[in-house]
N, C-alpha and C positions, 0 to 999 in steps of 0.2 A: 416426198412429203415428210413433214417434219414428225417425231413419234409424240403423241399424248402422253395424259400421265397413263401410267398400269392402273388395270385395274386394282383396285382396294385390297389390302392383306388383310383386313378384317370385315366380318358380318356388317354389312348397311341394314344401321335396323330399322324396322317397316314404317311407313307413315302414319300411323294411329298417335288419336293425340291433335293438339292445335296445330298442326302444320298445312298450311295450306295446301287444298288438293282436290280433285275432282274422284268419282271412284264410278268404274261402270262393271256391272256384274254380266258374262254373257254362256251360257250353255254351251256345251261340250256339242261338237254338229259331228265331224265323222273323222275315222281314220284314212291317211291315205300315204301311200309313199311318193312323196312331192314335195319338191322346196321350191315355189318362185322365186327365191330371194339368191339360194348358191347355185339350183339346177334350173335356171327358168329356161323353158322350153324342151324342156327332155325329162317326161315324165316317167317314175322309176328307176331314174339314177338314186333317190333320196333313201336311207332309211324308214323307217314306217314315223309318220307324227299325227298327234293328235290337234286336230285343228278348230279354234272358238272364233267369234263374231262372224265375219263375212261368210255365206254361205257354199258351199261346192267351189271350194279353192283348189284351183288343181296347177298346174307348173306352166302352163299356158294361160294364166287370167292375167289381165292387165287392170293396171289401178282404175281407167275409164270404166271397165265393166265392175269394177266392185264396188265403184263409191255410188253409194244411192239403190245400192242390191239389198235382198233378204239376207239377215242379221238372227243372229241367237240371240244381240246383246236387249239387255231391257231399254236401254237405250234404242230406238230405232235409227238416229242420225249417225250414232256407231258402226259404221261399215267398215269399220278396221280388220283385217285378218292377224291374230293372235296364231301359233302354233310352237310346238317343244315336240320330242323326242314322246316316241309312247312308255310309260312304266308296263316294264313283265315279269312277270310270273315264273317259277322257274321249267316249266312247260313251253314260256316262249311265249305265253297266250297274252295281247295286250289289256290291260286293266283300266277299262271305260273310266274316267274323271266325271266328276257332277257338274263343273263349273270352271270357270277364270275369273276372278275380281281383279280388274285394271287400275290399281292406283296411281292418279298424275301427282306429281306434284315436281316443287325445287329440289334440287340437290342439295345434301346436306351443308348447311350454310350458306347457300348461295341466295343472293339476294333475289328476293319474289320478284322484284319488278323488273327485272333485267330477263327474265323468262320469256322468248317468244314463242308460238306454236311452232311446231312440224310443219317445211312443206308440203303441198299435196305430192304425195309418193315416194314418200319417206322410206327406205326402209331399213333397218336396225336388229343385229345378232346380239345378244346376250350370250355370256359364258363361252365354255370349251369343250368341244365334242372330242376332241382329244386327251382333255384331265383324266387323273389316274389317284389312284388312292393317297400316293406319295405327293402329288401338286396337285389339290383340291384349287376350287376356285370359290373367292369368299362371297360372288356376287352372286350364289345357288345356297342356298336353305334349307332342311327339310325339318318341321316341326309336324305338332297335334294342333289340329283345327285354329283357334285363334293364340292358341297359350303362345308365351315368350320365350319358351325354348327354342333355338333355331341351331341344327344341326349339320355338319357336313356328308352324313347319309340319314336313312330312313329313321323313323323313330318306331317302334312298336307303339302303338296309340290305343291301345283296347277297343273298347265303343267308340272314342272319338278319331275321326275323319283326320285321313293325313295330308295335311298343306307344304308343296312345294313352293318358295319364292325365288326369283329371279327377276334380280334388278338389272336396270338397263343404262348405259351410258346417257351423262347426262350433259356434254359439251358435243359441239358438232361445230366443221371447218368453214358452216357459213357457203359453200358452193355444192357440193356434192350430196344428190336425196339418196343415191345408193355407193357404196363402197366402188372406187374406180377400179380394183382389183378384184373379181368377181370369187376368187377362191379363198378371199382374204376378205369376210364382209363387214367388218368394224373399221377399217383405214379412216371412213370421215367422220367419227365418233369418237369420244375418248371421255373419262370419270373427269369428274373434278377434284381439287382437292385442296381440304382447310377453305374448302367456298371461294376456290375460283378455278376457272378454266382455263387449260394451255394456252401460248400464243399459237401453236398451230389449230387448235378449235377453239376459238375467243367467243363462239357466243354460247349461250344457257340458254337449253331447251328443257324441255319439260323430262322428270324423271321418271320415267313407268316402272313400275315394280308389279309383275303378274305373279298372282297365289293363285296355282293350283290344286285344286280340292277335290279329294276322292273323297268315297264312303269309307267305313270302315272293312277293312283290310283280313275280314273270316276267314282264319283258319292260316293265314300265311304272314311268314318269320321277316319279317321288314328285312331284317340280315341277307335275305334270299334276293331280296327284287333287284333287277337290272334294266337297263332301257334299251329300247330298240338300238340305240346309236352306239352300244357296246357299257362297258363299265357307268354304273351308278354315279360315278364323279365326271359324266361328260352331260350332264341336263343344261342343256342350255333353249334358249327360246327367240324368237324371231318374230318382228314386228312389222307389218306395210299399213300405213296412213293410208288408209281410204273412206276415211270421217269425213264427212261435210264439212265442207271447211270453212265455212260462216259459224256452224256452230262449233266446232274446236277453238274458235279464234275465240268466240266469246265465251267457253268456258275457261279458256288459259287467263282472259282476262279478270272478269269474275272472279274466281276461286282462285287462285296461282297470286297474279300479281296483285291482286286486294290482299293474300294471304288468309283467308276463309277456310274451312272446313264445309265442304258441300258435295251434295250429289250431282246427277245430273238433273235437268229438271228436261221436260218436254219441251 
């Protein structure tokens, strides 16, 4: 298969603003060491991650059983399973997150109306659980709650709550809903760039960018935190489409290719 473009050498900054986009807010459900997406069916190979929307994901769920399941998200047609690496403590101890705000929207420049949904069971790796201090990846974030500074580690945030983002590939090869290389889980994915997509992913799907939001951070040196998956420059995050897919189609519609600003509505 032919290679996409790389990911981006600079910060994708966040969708705030007229940019068309849908945004669904969903609660923090549970820790677990599980990936359906690199370990499916062998639970406990995974690192520890911390998992939002679809509820009791474990390495053995299959999309049928999750689309139409109990949700964290305020959305309830959001049956989507969100999850990232857990942030620790220098104790090792994982540090409960408050939230996930899911922003859809186009890729930078890319034309809204060319945008189609996600198929049902979709699924999509953000970032690098391999990065290291010296190859940071631009498409990981870390700021203070909404402010505009976005960082390639932690920021000490006083009072306010520290937001991780991580954007997600926003071309896709048009056949493959998951990576045909299971160790390799981006192969049918790839960035766009100057607002167009490779010929080997020619079509524009929708962008996700998840901020994850912690409390504020008592008593401990941002300098210190590391994540379950090893060094602080490996946060990356993982995506399975198990939205209702009557109402994803019509919020891509909607909001995306009208190019709107909206939430989701009931």
């Amino acid at each position: 298969m032919a290679a996409g473009f790389a990911a981006p050498d600079r910060v994708i900054a966040g969708p705030q603003g007229s940019v068309g986009q849908f945004v669904v807010e969903c609660r923090f459900d549970r820790f677990r060491a599980a990936d359906p997406i690199v370990h499916p069916g062998d639970s406990g190979a995974s690192h520890l991650h911390q998992f939002f929307g679809a509820v009791a994901v474990t390495a053995d769920s299959t999309a049928e059983r999750l689309q139409g399941s109990a949700t964290t998200c305020d959305q309830q047609s959001d049956t989507a399973a969100y999850w990232s690496p857990a942030l620790v403590d220098t104790g090792g101890q994982p540090i409960e997150p408050e939230r996930v705000v899911a922003y859809y929207r186009a890729g930078p420049d890319v034309d809204p109306t060319a945008v189609v949904p996600y198929p049902p069971g979709f699924m999509a790796v953000a970032g690098d659980h391999t990065a290291i201090e010296s190859q940071p990846t631009a498409v990981v974030a870390f700021g203070c709650g909404t402010g505009s500074i976005r960082n390639a580690e932690p920021i000490d945030c006083g009072d306010t709550g520290m937001t991780v983002s991580i954007t997600f590939q926003d071309c896709w090869n048009g056949v493959d809903v998951r990576s045909p290389i299971v160790p390799q889980p981006a192969l049918h994915v790839s960035y766009s760039r100057a607002g167009n997509c490779p010929a080997s992913h020619p079509v524009p799907i929708p962008q996700l960018q998840l901020a994850v939001e912690y409390a504020a951070l008592d008593g401990i040196d941002a300098a210190t935190l590391a994540l379950s998956s090893g060094d602080i420059h490996s946060m990356h995050a993982d995506f399975w489409n198990t939205w209702d897919d009557v109402k994803l189609r019509n919020e891509v519609r909607r909001c995306i290719n009208r190019d709107l600003v909206c939430g989701v509505s009931g």
